[in-house]
C-alpha positions in Angstrom: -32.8 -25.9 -7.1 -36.7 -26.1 -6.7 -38.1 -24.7 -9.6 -40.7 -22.9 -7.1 -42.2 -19.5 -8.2 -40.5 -16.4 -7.2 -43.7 -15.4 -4.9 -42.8 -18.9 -2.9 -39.3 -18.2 -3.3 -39.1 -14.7 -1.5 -41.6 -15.9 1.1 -39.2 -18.8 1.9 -36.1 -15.9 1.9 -38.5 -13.9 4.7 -38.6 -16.9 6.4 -34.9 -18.1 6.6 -34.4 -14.6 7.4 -37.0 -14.3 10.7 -35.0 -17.9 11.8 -31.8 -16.5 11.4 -32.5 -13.4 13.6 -33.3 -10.4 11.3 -36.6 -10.3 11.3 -39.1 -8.1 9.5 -39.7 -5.0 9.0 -36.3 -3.9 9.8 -34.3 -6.6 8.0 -35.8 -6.0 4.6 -35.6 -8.4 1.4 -34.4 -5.7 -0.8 -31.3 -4.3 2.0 -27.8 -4.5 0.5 -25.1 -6.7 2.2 -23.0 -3.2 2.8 -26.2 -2.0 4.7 -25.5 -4.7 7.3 -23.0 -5.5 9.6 -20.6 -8.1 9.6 -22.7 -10.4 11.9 -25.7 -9.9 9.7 -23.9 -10.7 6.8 -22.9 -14.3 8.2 -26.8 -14.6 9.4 -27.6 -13.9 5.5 -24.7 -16.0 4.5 -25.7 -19.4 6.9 -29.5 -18.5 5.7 -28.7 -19.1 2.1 -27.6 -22.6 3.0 -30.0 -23.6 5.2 -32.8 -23.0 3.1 -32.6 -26.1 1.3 -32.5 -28.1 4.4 -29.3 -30.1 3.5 -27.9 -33.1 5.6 -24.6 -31.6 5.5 -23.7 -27.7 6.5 -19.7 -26.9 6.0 -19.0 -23.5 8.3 -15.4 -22.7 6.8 -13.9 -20.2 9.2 -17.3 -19.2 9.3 -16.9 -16.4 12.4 -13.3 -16.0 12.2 -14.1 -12.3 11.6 -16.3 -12.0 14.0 -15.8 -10.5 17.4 -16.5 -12.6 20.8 -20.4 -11.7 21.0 -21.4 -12.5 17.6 -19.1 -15.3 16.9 -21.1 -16.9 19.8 -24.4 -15.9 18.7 -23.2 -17.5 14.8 -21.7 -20.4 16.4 -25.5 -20.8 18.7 -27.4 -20.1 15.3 -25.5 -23.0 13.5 -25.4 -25.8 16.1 -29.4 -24.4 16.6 -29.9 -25.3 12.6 -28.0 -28.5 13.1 -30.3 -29.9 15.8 -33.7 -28.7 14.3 -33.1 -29.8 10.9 -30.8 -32.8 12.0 -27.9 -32.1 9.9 -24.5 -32.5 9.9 -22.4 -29.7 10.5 -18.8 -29.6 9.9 -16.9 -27.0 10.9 -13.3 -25.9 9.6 -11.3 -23.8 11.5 -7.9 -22.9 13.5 -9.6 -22.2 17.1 -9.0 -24.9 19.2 -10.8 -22.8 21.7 -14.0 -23.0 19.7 -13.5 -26.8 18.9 -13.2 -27.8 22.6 -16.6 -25.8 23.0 -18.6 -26.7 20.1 -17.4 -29.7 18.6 -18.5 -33.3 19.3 -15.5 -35.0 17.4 -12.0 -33.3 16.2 -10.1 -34.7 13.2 -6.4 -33.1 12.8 -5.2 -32.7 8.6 -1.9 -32.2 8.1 -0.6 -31.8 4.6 -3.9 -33.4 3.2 -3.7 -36.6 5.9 -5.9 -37.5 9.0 -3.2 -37.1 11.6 -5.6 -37.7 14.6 -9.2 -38.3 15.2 -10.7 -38.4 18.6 -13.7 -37.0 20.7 -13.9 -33.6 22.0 -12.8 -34.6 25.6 -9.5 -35.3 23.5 -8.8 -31.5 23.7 -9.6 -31.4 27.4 -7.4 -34.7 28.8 -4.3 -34.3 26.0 -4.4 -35.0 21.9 -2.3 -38.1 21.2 -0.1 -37.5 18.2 3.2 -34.9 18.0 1.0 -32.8 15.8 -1.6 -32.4 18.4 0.3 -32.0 20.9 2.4 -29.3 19.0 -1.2 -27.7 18.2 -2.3 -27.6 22.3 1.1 -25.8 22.7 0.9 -23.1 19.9 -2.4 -22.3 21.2 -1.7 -21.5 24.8 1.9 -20.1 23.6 2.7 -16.6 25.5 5.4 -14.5 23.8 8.3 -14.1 25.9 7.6 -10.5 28.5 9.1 -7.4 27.1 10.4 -4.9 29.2 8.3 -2.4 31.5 7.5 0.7 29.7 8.7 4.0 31.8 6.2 6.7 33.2 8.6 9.2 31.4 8.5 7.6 28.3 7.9 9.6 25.6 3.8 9.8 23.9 4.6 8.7 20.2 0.9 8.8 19.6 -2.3 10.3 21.0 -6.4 11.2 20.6 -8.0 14.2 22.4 -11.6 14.5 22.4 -11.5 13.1 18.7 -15.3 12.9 17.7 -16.1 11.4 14.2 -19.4 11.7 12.7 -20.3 10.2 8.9 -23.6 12.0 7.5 -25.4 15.4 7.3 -28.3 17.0 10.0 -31.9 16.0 9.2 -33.8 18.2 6.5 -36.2 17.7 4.2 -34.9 15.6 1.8 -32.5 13.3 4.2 -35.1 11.8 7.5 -31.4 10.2 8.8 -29.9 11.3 11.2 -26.1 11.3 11.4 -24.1 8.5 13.1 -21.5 9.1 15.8 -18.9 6.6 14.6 -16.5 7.6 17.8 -17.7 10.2 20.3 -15.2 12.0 22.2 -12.4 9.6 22.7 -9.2 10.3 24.0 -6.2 7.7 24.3 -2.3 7.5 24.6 0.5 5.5 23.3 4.0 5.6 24.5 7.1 4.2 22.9 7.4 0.6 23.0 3.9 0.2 24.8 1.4 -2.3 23.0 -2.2 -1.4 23.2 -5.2 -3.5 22.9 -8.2 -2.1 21.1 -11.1 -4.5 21.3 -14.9 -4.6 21.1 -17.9 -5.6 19.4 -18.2 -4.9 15.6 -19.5 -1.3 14.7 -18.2 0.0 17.6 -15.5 2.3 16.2 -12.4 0.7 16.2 -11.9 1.0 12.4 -13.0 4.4 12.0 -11.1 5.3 15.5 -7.9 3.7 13.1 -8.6 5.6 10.3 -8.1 8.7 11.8 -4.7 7.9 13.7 -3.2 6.9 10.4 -4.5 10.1 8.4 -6.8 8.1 6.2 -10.1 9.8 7.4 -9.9 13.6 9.1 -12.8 14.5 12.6 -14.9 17.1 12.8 -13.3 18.0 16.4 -10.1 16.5 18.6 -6.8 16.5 17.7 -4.9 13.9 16.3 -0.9 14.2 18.0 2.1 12.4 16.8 4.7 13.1 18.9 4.1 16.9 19.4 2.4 17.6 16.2 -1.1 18.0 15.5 -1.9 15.9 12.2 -4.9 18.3 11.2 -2.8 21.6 11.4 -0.3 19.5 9.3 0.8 21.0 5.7 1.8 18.7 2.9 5.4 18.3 3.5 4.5 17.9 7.4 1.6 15.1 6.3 3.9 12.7 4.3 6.8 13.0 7.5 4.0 12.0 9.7 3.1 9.2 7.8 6.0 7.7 8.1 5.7 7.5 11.4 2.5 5.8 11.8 2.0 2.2 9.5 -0.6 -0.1 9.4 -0.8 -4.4 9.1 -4.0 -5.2 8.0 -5.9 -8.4 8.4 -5.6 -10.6 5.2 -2.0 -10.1 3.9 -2.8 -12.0 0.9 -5.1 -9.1 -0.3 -2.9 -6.1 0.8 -0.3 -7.0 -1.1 0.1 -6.3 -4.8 0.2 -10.1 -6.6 1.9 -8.3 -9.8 4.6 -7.0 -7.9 7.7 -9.1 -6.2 8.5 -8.2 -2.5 11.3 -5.8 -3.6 9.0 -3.2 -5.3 6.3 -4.3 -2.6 9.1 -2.8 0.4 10.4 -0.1 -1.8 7.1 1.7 -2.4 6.9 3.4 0.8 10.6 4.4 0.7 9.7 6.1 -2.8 6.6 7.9 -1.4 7.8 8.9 1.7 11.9 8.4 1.8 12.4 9.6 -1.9 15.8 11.5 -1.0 17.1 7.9 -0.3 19.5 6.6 -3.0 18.9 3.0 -5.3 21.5 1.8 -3.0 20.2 2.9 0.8 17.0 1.6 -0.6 18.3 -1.8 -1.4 20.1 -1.7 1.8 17.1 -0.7 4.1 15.3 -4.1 2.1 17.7 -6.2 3.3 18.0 -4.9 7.0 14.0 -5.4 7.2 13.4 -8.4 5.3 16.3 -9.6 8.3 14.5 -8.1 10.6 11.2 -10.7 9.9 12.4 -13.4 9.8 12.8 -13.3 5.5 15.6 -14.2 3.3 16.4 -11.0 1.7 17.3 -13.1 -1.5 13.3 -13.6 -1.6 12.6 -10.4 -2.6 12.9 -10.9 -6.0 9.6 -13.6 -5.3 6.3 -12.7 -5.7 2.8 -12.7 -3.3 1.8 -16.1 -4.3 5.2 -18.2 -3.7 5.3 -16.9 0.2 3.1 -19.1 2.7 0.4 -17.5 4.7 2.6 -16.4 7.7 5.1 -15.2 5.3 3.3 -13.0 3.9 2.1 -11.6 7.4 6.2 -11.1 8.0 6.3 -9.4 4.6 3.0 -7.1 5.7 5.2 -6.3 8.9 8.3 -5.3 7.1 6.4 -3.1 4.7 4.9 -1.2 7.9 8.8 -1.2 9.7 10.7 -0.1 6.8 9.5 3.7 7.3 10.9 3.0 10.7 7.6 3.9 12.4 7.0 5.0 15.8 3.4 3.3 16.0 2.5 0.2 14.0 -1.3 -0.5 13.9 -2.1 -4.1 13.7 -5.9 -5.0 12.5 -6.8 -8.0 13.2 -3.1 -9.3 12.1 -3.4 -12.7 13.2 -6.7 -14.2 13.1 -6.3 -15.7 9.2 -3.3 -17.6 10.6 -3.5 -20.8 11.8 -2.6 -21.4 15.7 1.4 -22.5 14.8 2.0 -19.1 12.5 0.1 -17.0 15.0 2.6 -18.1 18.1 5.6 -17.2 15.6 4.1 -14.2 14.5 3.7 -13.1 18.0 7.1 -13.6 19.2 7.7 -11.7 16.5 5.8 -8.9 17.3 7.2 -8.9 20.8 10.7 -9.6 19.9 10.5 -6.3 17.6 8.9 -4.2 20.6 12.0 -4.8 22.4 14.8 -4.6 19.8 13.1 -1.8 18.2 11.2 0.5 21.0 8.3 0.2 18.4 4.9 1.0 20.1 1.3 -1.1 18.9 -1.9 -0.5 18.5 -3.5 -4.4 18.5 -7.1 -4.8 17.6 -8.4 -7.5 18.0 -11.4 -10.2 18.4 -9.5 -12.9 20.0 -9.4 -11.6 23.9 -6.7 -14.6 24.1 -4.1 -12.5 21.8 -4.9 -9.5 23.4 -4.0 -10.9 26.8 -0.9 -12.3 25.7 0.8 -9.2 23.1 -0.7 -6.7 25.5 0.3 -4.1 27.8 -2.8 -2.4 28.2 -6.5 -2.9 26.8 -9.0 -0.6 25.9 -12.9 -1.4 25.1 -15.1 0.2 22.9 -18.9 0.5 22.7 -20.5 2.8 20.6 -18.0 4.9 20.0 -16.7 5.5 23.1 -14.1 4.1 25.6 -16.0 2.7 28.1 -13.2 1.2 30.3 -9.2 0.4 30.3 -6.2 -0.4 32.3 -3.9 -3.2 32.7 -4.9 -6.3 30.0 -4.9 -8.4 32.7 -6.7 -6.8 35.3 -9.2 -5.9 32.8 -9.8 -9.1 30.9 -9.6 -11.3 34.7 -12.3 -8.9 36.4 -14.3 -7.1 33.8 -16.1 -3.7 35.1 -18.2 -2.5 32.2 -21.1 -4.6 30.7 -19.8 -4.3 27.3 -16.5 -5.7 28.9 -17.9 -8.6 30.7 -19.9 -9.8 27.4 -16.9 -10.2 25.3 -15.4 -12.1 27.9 -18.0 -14.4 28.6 -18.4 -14.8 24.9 -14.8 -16.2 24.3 -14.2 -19.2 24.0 -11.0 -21.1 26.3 -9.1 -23.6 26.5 -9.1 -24.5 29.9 -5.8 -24.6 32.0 -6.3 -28.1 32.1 -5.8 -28.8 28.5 -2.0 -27.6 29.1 -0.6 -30.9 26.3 1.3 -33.5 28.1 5.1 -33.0 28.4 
């Protein structure tokens, strides 16, 4: 866009880096993005469009995958840009939360119209418009409470003194040493209970997921579902326990198959784990969990692309219920959903938990979800647990450092922004 050499162009990238926060020499030019973390990425990723010095920067969802800590630090970076290079900065996104904090004026689109523009104070006296107010509602929504869980109940899932370690012992050839992804941790789910797993990125949590689902084995701990040890498990033992334990990822738009209708998309985990079930029991079990959702069972004959976002989040969920699962492990479920799908999603969550008995595993970034699907929260740094207890107790007075940053970092809407009724 400059036509300057590439001497002057890799000595601007050095400095866009050193003003984005990864400075040299231990953020070098010639990294790869999978050598960073997610956080770094973004700082790479708002870099590149700074460097031109624009008069207009457009964040879309910019740190909606980011947890608490760095989605502050992202947000500082940006508004930091903004004022030193007076540009305009637009950003696009679902957290009303992190408008009320950052934003200097909110403008509402509904189906591709303005449906209210007003100051930021808007979101702290009461929006104007039924949309708004709708919005101001979804976003402080609190699924109804699910029942108590019993001390007796029974442990559906559980980590002893798992440790999981990716690389080899220094030598001559290999100067790195190996990384402790999660050190020693040890956790317990009961039937119908819903977890919280939270804390900052590279803590753990994914590779602490991976090895309750099977996906990735430890080098020492056990793994228990119910009262069997996954990694004494034979084959025929391995695909019964894997029915037990099923996972809702993030983005359900990329975890589904777009060549496949919703039928075949529901039916594959019958076939690879149910495969003495009959055409018809199968059919039958599609229905009862399409039903189950929220779905139409008729749509299963629709593909990826003609559901809407939150339907394809239901049709995620019913894929991970129709094994009839004891544990359902939710990553980061909800944050690519808007604030109205989130609330219904929710509900639905909870209203499964008590129908069903299911128990959850909830990670998330947004402390706010956590507090409200919740039973009991557990934090992460470095691979290890470094507090839990009750959500609430935890989240309102905060013990551990790592605890108290990630709730300092969230953003809130304030009691006071309760809409009008």
């Amino acid at each position: 866009h400059t036509g300057c050499s590439r001497k002057a162009g890799l000595a601007a990238a050095r400095k866009a880096l050193d003003e984005v926060g990864l400075p040299a020499p231990r953020f070098s030019l010639k990294l790869y993005p999978h050598q960073l973390s997610g956080g770094q990425r973004q700082r790479v990723a708002i870099a590149m469009a700074a460097i031109l010095k624009p008069r207009l920067l457009i964040a879309d969802e910019a740190t909606a995958a980011l947890d608490p800590v760095n989605q502050a630090r992202v947000m500082d970076l940006l508004c930091d840009i903004a004022r030193k290079q007076e540009t305009g900065l637009l950003l696009i996104l679902h957290d009303l939360a992190l408008a009320y904090e950052r934003a200097d004026r909110v403008v509402l689109l509904r189906q591709g119209r303005i449906e209210e523009s007003a100051d930021r104070q808007a979101l702290k006296t009461g929006l104007k418009s039924d949309y708004g107010q709708r919005l101001l509602r979804d976003a402080l929504h609190t699924p109804a409470a699910r029942p108590a869980i019993a001390s007796d109940a029974p442990v559906v899932a559980e980590a002893v003194d798992v440790t999981r370690t990716y690389g080899t012992p220094p030598s001559l050839f290999n100067r790195k040493p190996p990384v402790c992804a999660v050190d020693n941790v040890s956790l317990s789910i009961r039937r119908g209970e819903s977890v919280g797993l939270i804390g900052e990125s590279g803590c753990g949590k994914s590779t602490l997921l991976s090895a309750l689902t099977g996906l990735e084995p430890v080098q020492s701990g056990r793994i228990m579902l119910g009262d069997q040890d996954w990694s004494k498990a034979n084959a025929a033992q391995t695909k019964a326990l894997r029915r037990r334990v099923q996972p809702v990822f993030q983005d359900p738009g990329s975890s589904l198959d777009p060549r496949w209708q919703a039928g075949r998309i529901l039916s594959e985990p019958l076939h690879l784990l149910h495969p003495a079930l009959s055409p018809e029991q199968s059919r039958a079990r599609i229905e009862t969990v399409m039903e189950q959702v929220g779905l139409n069972p008729e749509w299963q004959y629709r593909y990826p692309h003609q559901f809407s976002g939150g339907q394809k989040q239901r049709l995620a969920l019913a894929r991970a219920l129709i094994t009839e699962p004891d544990l359902i492990v939710l990553d980061e479920a909800v944050s690519a959903l808007d604030v109205s799908i989130r609330a219904q999603i929710l509900d639905l969550l909870a209203d499964l938990s008590r129908r069903l008995g299911v128990a959850y595993l909830f990670v998330s970034h947004d402390l706010e979800v956590v507090r409200r699907l919740t039973d009991r929260v557990l934090v992460m740094e470095a691979g290890r647990i470094v507090e839990q207890g009750a959500t609430e107790t935890v989240l309102a007075s905060p013990q551990h450092p790592a605890t108290q940053r990630l709730v300092a970092a969230t953003p809130r809407l304030l009691p006071h922004t309760e809409p009008n009724p």
